[in-house]
Residue frames as a rotation matrix with the C-alpha (Angstrom) as fourth column:
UNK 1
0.426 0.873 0.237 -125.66
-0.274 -0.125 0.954 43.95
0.862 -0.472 0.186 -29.68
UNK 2
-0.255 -0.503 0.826 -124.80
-0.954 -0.009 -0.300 43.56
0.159 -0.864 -0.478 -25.89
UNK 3
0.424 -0.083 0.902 -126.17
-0.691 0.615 0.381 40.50
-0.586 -0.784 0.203 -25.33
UNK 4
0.861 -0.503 -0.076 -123.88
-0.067 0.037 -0.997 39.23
0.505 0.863 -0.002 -28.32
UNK 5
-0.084 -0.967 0.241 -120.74
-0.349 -0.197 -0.916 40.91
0.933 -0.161 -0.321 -26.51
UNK 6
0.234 0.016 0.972 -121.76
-0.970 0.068 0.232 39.72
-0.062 -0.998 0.031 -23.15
UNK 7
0.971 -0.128 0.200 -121.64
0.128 0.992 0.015 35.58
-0.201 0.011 0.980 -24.43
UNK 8
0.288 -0.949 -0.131 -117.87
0.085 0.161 -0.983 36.71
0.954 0.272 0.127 -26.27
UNK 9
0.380 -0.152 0.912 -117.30
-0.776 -0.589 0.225 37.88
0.503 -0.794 -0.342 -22.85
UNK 10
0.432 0.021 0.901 -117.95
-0.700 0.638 0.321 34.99
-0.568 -0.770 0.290 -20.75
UNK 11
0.927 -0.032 -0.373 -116.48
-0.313 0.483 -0.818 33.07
0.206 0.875 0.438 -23.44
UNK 12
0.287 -0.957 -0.047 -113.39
0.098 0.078 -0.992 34.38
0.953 0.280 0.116 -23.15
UNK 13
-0.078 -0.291 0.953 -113.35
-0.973 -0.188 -0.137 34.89
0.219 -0.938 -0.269 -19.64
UNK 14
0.777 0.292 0.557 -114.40
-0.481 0.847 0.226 30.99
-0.406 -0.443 0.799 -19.32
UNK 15
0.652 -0.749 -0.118 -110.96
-0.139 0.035 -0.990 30.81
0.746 0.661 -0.082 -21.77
UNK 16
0.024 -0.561 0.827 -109.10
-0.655 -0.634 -0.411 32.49
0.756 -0.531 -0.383 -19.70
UNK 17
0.584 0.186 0.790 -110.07
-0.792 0.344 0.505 30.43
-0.178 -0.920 0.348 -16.62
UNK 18
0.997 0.018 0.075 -109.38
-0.004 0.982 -0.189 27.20
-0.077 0.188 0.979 -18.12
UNK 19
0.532 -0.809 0.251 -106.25
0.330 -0.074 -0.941 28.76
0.779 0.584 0.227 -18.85
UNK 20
-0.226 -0.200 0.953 -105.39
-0.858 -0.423 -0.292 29.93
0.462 -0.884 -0.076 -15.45
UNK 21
0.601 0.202 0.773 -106.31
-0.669 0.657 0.349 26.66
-0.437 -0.727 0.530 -14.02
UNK 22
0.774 -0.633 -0.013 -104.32
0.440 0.552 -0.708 24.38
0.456 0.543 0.706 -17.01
UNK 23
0.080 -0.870 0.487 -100.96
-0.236 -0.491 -0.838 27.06
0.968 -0.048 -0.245 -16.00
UNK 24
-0.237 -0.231 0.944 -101.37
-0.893 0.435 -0.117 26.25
-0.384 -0.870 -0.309 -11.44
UNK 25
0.989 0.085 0.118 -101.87
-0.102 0.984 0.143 22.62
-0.104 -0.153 0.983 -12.70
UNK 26
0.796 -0.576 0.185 -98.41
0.323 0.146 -0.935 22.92
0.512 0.804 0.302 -14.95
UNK 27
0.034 -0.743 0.668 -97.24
-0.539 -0.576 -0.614 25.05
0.841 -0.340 -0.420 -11.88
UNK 28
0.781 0.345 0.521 -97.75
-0.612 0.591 0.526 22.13
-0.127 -0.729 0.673 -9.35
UNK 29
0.844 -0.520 -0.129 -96.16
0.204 0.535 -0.820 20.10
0.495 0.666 0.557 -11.75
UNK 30
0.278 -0.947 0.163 -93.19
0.382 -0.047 -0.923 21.31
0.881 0.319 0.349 -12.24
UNK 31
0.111 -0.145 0.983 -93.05
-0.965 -0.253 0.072 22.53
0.239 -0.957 -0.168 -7.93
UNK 32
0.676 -0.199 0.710 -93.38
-0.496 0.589 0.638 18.76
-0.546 -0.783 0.299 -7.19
UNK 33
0.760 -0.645 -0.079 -90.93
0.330 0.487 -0.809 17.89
0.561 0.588 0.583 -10.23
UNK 34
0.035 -0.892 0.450 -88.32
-0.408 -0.424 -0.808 19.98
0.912 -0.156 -0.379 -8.37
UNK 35
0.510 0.365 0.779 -89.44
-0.860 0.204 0.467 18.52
0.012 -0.908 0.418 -4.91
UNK 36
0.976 -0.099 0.194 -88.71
0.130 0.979 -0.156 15.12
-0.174 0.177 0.969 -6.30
UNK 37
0.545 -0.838 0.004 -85.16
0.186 0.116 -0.976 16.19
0.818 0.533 0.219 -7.69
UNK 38
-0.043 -0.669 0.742 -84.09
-0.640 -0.552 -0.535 17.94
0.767 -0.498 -0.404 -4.80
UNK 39
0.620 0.156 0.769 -84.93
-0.681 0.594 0.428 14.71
-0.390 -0.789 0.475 -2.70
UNK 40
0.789 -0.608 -0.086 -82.99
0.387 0.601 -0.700 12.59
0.477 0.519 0.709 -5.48
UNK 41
0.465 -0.875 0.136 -80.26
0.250 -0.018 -0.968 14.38
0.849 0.484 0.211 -5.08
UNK 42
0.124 -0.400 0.908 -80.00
-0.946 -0.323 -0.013 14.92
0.299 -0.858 -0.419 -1.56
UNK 43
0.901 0.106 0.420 -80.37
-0.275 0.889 0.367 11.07
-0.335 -0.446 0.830 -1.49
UNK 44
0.686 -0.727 -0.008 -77.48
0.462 0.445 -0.767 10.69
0.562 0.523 0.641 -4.00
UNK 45
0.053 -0.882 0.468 -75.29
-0.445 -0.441 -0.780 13.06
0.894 -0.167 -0.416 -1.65
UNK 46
0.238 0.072 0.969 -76.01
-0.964 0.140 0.226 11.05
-0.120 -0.987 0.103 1.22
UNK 47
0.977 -0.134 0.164 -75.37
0.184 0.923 -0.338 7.65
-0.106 0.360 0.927 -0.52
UNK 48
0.280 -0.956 0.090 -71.79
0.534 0.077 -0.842 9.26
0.798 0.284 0.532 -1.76
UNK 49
0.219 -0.555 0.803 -71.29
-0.639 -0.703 -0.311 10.65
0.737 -0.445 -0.509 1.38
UNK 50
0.744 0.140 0.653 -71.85
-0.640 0.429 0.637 7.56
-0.191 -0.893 0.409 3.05
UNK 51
0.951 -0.181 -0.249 -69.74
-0.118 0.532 -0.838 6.14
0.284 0.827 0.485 0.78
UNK 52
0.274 -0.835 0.478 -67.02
-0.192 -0.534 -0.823 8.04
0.942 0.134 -0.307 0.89
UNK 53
0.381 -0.112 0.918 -66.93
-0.918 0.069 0.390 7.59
-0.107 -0.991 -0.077 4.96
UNK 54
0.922 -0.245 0.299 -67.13
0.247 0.968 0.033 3.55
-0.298 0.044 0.954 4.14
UNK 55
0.620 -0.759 -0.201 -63.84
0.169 0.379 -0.910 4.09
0.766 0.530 0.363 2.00
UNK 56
-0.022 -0.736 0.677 -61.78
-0.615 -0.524 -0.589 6.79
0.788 -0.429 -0.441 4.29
UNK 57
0.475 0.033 0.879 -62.67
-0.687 0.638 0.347 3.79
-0.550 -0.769 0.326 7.42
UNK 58
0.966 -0.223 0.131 -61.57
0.258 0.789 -0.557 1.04
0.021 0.572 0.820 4.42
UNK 59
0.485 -0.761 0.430 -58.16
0.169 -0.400 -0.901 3.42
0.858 0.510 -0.066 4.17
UNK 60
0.181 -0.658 0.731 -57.57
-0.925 -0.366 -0.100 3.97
0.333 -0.658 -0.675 7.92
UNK 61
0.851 0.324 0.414 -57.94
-0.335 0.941 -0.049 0.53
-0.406 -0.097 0.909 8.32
UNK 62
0.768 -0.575 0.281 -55.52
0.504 0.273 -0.819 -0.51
0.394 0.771 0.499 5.43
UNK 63
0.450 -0.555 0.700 -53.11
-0.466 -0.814 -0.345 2.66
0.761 -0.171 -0.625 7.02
UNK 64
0.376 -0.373 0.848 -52.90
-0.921 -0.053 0.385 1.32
-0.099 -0.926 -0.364 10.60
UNK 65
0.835 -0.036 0.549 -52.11
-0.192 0.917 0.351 -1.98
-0.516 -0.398 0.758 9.18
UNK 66
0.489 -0.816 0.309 -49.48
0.691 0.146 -0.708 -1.30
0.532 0.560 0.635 7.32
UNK 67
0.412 -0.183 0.893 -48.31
-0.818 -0.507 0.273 0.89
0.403 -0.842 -0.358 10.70
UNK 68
0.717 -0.039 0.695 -48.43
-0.517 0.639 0.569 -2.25
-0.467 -0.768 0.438 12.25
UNK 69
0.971 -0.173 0.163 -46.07
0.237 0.743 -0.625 -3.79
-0.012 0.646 0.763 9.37
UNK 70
0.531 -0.776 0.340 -44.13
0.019 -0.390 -0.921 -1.29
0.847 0.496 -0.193 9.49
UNK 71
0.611 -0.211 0.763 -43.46
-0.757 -0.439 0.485 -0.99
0.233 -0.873 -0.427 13.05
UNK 72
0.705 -0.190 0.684 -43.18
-0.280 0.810 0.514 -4.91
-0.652 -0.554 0.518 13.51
UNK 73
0.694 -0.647 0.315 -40.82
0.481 0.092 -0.872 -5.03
0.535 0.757 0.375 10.24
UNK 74
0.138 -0.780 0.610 -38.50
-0.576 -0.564 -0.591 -1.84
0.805 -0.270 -0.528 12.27
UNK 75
0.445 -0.326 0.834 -38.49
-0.895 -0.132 0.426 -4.25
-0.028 -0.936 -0.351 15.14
UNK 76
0.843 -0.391 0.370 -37.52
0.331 0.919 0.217 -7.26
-0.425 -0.060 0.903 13.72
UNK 77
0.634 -0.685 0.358 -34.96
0.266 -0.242 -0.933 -5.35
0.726 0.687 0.029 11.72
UNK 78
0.512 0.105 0.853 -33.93
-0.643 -0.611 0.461 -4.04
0.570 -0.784 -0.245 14.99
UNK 79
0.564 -0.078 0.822 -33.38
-0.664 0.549 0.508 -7.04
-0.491 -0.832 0.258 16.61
UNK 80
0.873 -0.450 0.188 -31.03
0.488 0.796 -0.359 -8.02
0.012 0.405 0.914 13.95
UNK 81
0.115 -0.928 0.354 -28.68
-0.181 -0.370 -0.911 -5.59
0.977 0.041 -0.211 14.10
UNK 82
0.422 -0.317 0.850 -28.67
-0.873 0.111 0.475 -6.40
-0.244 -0.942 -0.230 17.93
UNK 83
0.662 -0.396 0.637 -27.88
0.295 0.918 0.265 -10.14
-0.689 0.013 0.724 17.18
UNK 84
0.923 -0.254 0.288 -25.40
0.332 0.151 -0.931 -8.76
0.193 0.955 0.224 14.72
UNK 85
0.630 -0.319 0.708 -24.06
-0.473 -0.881 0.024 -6.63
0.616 -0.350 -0.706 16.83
UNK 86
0.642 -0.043 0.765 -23.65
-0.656 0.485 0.578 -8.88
-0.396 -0.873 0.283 19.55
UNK 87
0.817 -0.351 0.458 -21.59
0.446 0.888 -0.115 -11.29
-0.366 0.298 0.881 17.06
UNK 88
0.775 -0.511 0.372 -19.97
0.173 -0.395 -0.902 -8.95
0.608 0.763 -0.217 16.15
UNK 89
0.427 -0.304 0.852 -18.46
-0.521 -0.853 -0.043 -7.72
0.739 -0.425 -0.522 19.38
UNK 90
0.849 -0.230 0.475 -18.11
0.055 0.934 0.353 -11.48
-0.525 -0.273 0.806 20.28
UNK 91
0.874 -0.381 0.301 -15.88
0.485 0.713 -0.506 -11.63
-0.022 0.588 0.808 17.66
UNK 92
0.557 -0.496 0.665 -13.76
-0.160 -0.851 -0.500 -8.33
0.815 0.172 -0.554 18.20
UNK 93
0.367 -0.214 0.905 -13.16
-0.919 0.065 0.388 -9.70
-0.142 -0.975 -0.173 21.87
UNK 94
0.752 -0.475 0.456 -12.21
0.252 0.847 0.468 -13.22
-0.609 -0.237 0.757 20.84
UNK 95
0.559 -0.382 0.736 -10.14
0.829 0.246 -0.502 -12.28
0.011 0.891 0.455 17.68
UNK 96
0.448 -0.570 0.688 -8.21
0.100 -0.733 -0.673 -9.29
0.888 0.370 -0.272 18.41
UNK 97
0.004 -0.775 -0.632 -5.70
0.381 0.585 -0.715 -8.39
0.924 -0.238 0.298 20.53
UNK 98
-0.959 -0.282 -0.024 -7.07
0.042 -0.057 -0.997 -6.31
0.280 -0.958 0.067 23.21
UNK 99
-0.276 0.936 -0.219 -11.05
0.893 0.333 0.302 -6.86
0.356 -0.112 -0.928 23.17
UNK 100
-0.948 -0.318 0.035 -11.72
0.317 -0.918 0.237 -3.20
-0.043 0.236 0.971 22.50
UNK 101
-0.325 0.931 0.163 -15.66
0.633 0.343 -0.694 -4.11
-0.703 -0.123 -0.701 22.24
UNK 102
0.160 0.489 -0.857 -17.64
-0.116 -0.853 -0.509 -2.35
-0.980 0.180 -0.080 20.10
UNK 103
0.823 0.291 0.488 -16.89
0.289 0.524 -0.801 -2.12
-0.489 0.800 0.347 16.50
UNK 104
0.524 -0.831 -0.188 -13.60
-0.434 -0.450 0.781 -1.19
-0.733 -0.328 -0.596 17.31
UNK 105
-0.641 -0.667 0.380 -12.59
-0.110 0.570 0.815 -4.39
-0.759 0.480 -0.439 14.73
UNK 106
0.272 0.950 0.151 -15.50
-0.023 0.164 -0.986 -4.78
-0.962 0.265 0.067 12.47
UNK 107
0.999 -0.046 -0.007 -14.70
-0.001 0.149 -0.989 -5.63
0.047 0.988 0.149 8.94
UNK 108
-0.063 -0.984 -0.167 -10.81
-0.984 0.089 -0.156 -6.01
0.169 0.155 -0.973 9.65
UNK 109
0.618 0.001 -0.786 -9.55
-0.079 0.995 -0.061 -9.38
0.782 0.100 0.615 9.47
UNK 110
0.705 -0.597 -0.383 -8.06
0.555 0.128 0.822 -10.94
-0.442 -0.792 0.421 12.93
UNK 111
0.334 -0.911 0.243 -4.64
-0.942 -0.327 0.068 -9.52
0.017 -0.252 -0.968 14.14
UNK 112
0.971 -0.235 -0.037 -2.06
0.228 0.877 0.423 -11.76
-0.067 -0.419 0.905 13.51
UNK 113
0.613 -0.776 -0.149 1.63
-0.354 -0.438 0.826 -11.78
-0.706 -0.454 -0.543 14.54
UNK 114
0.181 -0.775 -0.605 4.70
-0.600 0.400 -0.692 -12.76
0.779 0.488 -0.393 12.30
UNK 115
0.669 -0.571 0.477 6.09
-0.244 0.437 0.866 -15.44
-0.703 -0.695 0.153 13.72
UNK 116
0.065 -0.934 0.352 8.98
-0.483 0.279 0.830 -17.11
-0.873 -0.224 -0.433 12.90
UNK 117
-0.197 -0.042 0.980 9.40
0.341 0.934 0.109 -18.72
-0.919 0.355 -0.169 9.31
C-alpha cells in the first residue's frame, strides 16, 4: 500500500539525513584536526627555526672569538720573532767580524782567529 511505502520512505530518507549530517560533523572534524596540525607544525618550524638562528649567532660568536685568538696569538707570535730577531742581529754585529746585520751569522758560532799557541 502507498501509505506503507510512503513511512519506508521518510524512514529512510530521515536515515539518510542523519547520515548526511553524522558525515559534515566527521567532515568538520577531521578539517579542524588538520587546522590544528598544520598550526602544530608551523609552530614546531618556527621554534626550530628560531632555534637554529639562536645556534648559527652561538657559532658566530664562538667564530669571531677564536678570530680574535687567533689574530692576538699571530701577533704575539709576531712580536717574538721581532725580539728574536733583534737579538739576533745584536749578536751578528757584536760577534762577528764585520756586522753584516741581518741573519747574515745566525746559527754559526762567533768567528774566531788562530792565534798564536
Amino acid at each position: 500500500p502507498p501509505a506503507v511505502a510512503l513511512d519506508v520512505l521518510r524512514r529512510e530518507v530521515g536515515l539518510l539525513e542523519g547520515s548526511l549530517s553524522r558525515a559534515r560533523e566527521r567532515l568538520q572534524a577531521v578539517r579542524a584536526e588538520r587546522r590544528r596540525q598544520r598550526a602544530l607544525v608551523g609552530q614546531t618550524l618556527q621554534m626550530a627555526l628560531a632555534g637554529s638562528q639562536g645556534r648559527v649567532r652561538e657559532l658566530e660568536e664562538e667564530l669571531e672569538g677564536l678570530r680574535q685568538e687567533a689574530s692576538d696569538r699571530v701577533g704575539r707570535l709576531e712580536q717574538e720573532r721581532d725580539r728574536l730577531l733583534r737579538q739576533v742581529d745584536g749578536r751578528d754585529v757584536d760577534e762577528t767580524t764585520g756586522g753584516a746585520g741581518g741573519l747574515a751569522g745566525a746559527g754559526r758560532a762567533p768567528h774566531r782567529h788562530a792565534g798564536p799557541g
